[in-house]
C-alpha positions in Angstrom: -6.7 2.0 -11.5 -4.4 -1.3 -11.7 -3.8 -3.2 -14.8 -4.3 -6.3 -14.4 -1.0 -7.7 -15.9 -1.1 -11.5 -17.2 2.6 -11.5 -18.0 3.6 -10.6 -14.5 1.4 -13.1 -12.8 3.1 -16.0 -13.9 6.9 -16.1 -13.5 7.4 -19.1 -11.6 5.5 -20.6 -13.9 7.7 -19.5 -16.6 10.8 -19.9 -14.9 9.5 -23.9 -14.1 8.8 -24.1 -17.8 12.2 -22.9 -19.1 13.8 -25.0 -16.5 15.2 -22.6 -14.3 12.9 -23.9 -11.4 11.1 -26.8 -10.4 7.8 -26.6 -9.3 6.5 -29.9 -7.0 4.4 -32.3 -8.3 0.9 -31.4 -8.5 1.4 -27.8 -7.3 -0.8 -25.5 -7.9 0.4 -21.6 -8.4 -2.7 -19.1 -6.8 -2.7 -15.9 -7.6 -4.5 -14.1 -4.4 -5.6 -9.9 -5.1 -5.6 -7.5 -2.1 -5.4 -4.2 -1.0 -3.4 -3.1 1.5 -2.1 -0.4 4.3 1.1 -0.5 5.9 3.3 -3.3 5.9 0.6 -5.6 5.1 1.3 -6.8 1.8 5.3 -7.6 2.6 3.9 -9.8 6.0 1.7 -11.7 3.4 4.5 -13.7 2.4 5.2 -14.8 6.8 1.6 -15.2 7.3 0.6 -18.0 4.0 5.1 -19.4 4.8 3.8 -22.5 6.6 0.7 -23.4 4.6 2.9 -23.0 1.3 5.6 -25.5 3.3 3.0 -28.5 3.8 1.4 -27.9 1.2 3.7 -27.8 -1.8 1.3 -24.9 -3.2 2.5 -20.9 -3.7 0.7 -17.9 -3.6 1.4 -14.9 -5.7 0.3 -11.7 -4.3 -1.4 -9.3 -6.7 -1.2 -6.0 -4.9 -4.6 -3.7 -5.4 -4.8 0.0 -4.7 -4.9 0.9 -1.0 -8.6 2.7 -1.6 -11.5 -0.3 -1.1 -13.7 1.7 -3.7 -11.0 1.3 -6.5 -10.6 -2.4 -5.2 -14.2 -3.3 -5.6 -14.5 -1.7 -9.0 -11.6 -3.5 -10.4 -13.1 -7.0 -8.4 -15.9 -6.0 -10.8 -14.9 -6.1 -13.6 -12.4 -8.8 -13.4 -15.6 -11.1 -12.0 -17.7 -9.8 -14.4 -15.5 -10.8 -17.4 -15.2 -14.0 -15.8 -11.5 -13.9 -15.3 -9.7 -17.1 -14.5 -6.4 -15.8 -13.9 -7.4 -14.8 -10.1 -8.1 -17.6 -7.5 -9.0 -15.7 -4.1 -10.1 -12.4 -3.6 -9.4 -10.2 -0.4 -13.1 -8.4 0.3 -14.9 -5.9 2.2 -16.8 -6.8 5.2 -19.3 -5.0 3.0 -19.2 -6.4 0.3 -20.7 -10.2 0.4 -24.4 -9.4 -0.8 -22.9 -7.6 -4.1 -20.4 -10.2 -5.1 -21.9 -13.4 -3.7 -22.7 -14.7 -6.8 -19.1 -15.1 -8.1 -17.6 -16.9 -5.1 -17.3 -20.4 -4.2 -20.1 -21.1 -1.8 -17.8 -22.0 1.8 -20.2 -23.7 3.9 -19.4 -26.9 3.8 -15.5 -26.7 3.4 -15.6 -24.7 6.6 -18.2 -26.4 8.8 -15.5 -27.2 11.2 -14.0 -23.7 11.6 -17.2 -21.2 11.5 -18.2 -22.0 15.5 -14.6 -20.8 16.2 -15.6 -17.1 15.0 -17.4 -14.0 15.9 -21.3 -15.1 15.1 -21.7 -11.6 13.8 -18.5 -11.6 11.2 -20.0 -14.8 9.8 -23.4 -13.5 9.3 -21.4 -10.8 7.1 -20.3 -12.4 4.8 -23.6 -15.2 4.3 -25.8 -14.2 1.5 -28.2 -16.1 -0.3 -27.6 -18.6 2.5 -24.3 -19.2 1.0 -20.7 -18.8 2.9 -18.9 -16.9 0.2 -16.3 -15.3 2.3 -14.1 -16.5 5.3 -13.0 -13.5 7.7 -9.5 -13.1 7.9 -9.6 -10.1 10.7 -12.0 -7.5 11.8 -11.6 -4.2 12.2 -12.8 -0.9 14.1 -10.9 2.3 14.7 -9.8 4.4 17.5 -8.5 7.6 18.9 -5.1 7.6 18.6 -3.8 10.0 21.1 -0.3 11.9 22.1 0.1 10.5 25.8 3.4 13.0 26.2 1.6 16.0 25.3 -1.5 15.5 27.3 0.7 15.0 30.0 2.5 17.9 29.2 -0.8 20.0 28.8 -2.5 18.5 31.8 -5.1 17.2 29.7 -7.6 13.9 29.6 -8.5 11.7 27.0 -11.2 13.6 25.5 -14.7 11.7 26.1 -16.5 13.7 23.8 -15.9 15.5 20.5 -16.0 18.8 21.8 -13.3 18.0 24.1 -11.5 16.6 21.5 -11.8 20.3 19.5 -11.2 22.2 22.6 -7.7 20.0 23.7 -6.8 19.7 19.8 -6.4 23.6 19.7 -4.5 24.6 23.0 -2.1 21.4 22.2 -1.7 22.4 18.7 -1.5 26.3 19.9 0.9 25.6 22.7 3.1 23.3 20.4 3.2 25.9 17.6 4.1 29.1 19.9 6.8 26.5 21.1 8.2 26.2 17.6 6.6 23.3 16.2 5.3 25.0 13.0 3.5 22.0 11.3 1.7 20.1 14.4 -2.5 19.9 13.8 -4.6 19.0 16.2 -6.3 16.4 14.3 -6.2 14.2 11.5 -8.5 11.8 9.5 -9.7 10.7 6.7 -11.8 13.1 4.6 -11.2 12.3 0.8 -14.6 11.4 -0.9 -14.2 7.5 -0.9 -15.3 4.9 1.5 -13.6 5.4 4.4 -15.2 9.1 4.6 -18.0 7.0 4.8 -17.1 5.3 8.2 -16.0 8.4 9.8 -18.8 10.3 8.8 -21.3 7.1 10.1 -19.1 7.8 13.2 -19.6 11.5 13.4 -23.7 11.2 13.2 -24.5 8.2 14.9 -22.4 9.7 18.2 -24.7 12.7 18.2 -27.6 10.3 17.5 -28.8 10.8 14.3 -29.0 7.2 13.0 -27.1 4.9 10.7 -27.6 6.6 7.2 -30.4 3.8 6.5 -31.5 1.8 9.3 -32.2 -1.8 9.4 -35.5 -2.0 8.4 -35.0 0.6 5.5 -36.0 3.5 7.0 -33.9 6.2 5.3 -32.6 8.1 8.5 -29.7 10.6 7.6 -32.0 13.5 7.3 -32.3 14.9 10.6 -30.8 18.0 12.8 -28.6 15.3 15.0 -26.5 14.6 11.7 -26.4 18.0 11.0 -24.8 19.1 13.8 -22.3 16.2 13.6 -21.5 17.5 9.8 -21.2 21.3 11.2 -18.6 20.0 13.9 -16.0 18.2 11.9 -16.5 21.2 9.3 -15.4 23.5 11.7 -12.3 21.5 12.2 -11.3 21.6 8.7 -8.9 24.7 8.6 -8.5 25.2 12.7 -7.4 21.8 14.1 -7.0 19.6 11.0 -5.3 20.8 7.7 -7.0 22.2 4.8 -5.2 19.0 3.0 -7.7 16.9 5.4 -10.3 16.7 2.8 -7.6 14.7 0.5 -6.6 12.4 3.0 -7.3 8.8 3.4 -5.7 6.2 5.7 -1.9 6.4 5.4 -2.1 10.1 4.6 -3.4 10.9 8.2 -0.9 8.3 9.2 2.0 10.0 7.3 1.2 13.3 9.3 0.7 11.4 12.6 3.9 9.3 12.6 6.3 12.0 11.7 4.9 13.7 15.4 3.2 16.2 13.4 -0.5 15.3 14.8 -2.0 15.3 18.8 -4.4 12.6 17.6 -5.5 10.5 15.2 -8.4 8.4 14.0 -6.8 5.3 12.1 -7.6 1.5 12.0 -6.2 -1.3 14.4 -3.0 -1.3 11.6 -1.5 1.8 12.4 -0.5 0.7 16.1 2.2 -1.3 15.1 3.4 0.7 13.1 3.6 4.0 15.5 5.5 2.2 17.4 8.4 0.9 15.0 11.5 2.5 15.3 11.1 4.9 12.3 8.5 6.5 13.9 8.8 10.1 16.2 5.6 8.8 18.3 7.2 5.3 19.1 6.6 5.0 22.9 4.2 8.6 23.3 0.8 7.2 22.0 -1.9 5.1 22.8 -5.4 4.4 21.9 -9.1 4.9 23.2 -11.9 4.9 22.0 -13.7 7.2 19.4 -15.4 10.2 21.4 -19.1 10.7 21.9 -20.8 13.4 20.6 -23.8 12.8 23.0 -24.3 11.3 25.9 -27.0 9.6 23.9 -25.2 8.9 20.8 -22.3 7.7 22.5 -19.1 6.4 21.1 -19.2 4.8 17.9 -16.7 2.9 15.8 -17.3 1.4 12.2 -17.1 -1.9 11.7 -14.9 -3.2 9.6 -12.9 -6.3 8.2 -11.2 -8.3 5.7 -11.7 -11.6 4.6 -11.2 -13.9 2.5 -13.5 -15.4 -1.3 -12.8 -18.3 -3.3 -13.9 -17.4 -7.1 -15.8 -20.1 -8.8 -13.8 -19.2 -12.4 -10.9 -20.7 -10.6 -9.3 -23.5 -12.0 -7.4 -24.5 -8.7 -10.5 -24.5 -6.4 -9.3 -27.5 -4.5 -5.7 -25.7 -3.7 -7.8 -22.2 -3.3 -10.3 -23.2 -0.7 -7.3 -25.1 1.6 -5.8 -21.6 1.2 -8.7 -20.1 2.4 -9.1 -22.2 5.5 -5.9 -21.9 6.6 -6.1 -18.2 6.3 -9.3 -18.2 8.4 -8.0 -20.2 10.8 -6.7 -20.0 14.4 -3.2 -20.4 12.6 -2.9 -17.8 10.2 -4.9 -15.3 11.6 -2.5 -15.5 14.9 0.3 -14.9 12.4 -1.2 -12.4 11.1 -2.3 -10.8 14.5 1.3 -10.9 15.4 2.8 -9.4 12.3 0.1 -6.9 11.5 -1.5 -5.9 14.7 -5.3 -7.1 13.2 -8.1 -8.0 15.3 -8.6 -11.9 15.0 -12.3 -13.3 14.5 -11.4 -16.7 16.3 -12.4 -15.8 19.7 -9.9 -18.0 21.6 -6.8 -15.6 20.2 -8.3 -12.7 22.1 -7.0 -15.2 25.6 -4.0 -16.1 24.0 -1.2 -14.8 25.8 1.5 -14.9 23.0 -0.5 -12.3 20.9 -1.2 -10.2 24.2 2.4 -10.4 25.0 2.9 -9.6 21.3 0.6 -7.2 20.4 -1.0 -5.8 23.6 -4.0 -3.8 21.3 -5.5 -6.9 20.5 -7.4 -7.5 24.3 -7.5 -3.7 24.9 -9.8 -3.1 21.6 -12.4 -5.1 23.1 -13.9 -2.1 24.3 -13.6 -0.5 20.7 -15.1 -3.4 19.3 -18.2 -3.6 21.7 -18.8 0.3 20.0 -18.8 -1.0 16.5 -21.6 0.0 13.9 -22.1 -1.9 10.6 -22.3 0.2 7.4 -26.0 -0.1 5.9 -25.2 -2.9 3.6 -27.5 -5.6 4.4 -31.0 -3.2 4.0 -29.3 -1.7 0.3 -27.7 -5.1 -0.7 -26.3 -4.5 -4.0 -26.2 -1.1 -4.0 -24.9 -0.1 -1.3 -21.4 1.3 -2.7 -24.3 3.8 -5.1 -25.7 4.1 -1.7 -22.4 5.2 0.2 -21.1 7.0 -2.8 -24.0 9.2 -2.4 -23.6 9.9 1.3 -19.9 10.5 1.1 -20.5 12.7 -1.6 -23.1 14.9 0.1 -20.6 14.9 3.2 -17.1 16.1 1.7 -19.5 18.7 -0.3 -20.3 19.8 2.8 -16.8 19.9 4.8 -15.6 21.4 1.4 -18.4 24.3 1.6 -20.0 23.0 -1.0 -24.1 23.8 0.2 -24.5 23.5 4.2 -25.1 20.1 6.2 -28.9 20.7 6.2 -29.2 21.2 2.5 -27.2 18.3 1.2 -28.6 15.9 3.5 -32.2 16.7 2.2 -31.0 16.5 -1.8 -29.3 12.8 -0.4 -32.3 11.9 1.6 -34.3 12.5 -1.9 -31.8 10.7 -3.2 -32.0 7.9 -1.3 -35.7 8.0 -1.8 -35.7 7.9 -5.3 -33.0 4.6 -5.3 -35.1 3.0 -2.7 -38.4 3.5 -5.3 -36.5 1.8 -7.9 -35.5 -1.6 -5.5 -32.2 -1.7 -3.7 
């Protein structure tokens, strides 16, 4: 977990007061907490460059740990004890109903802005009817895929996950009695935290079987649909994806991918840009598509997700921290960050604009991902959803780990779930 670290929050602070800077008049010093994946922390400093300029203002960066569940307990306990030494906090598109109440309530500040932005990614992040978050980007994943070695195999894009299994294993085969020892057919992320949450919601609700908890509460995991999407992806642990898979999350899968030791990948809009940097072995021999189905029924399904962007009310620089905010939500800064970190924009203009197409040719191709996104079951469980998804992922790794089968732990969860539910979300 990260300390937080007074001391190292403040040194042009301290450098202004022993006179070995000069800060301008009336500037305010915001100290901004995020996780982050990839390059994304380093392009934070390109993206807030031109507010900082008219503004007079700087940001400090306070780098979080890459895993969203560690993030939000740490937000937690920092809001909880009131801290004022943190300004703006980066969030979970999941997140708004539990934290609303210690965030600056937007709605006014951005009046102007919100039209400019999915309807959807605003209604995310409104609870209470109050604005307390801005979205900075969205997010859903895909199938990253080897085009050489499809080629090579005279394979398709799998449409379903049992192509997926079937092509995973001859390429993976192939490449191995070829002399390519390490390749796997498959990687993803299968550590018990959050984002074996969203692959898992992936998994069942392409075979059909539901969100977890549906929209109107109904408590829907428990049935033979999610099963059988729980038996599949066991199956691959061991045969097409590493034993290691159940420890991965996000840049682990990544790390096996972009060293050319995977024939495809599930990863976030992030990892694009990155596969195709020169340090990488897949740079020009990938692309994406979306997630497969499991049923023609279930069809394809992505998780929703996105960052954005909360003002906390123990700030002491509101003024300078909601300007911040804006700017970061706006068609400015979320084109720079489109174009430095390959990220979805919510202003729906930038999905015309031909710079960032030019730039980052993902961003009007994922419109089809996007169109497959599902959200988490936050809004029905409201504050407890991360009990609620702590359960689920719990009951799932058990199960890829061979911990009790699909059928039994989904019926202790769905007891579970039954017994939280009782006792009020």
């Amino acid at each position: 977990m990260t300390k937080f670290n007074r001391g190292a929050l403040r040194p042009a602070l301290i450098a202004a007061l022993m006179g070995c800077a000069a800060l301008p008049a009336m500037a305010d010093e915001l100290f901004y907490v995020a996780g982050g994946v990839g390059k994304q922390a380093e392009n934070f400093k390109e993206i807030v460059k031109p507010w900082e300029e008219r503004t007079g203002h700087t940001v400090t960066l306070v780098p979080m740990p890459n895993s969203s569940s560690d993030q939000f307990a740490q937000y937690r306990l920092w809001l909880a004890a009131g801290t004022t030494d943190v300004d703006l906090y980066q969030t979970d598109v999941i997140w708004a109903p539990q934290l609303s109440d210690y965030f600056v309530d937007l709605t006014e500040a951005a009046k102007d802005i919100v039209p400019q932005h999915f309807p959807s990614v605003i209604e995310s992040q409104t609870a209470g009817g109050k604005l307390v978050a801005l979205p900075l980007f969205t997010d859903a994943p895909a199938l990253y895929y080897r085009t050489d070695l499809l080629e090579k195999y005279g394979k398709e894009v799998p449409k379903t996950w049992a192509e997926l299994t079937e092509t995973a294993k001859l390429i993976q085969d192939g490449e191995r009695a070829a002399g390519q020892a390490d390749i796997w057919g498959y990687v993803w992320q299968g550590n018990a935290y959050e984002g074996l949450t969203c692959d898992a919601l992936e998994w069942i609700k392409s075979f059909g079987g539901g969100q977890i908890i549906e929209a109107d509460g109904t408590i829907s995991v428990n049935n033979e649909h999610a099963v059988q999407a729980l038996d599949m992806a066991k199956s691959w642990v061991g045969t097409i994806s590493p034993e290691g898979v159940l420890a991965h999350k996000e840049e682990d899968a990544r790390g096996v991918w972009q060293t050319g030791n995977a024939v495809f990948m599930r990863n976030w809009p992030y990892a694009f840009g990155l596969s195709g940097g020169d340090d990488s072995a897949v740079k020009g021999k990938f692309d994406v598509a979306p997630l497969p189905a499991g049923t023609a029924e279930g069809g394809s399904a992505a998780t929703l997700g996105g960052w954005n962007v909360a003002v906390s009310k123990f700030s002491t620089k509101q003024e300078a921290a909601i300007d911040l905010a804006l700017y970061l939500a706006s068609a400015e800064g979320q084109k720079r960050r489109s174009m430095l970190d390959s990220q979805l924009p919510t202003v729906m203009a930038l999905y015309d604009d031909a710079e960032i197409a030019t730039a980052v040719p993902i961003v009007p191709r994922w419109k089809d991902i996007f169109a497959n996104a599902v959200p988490r079951p936050s809004g029905p469980t409201k504050g407890k959803y991360n009990e609620v998804s702590a359960r689920f992922w719990s009951a799932v790794h058990d199960t890829l780990s061979g911990t009790g089968t699909a059928a039994e732990n989904l019926e202790l969860l769905e007891l579970d779930l039954s017994d939280m539910q009782g006792s009020g979300w």
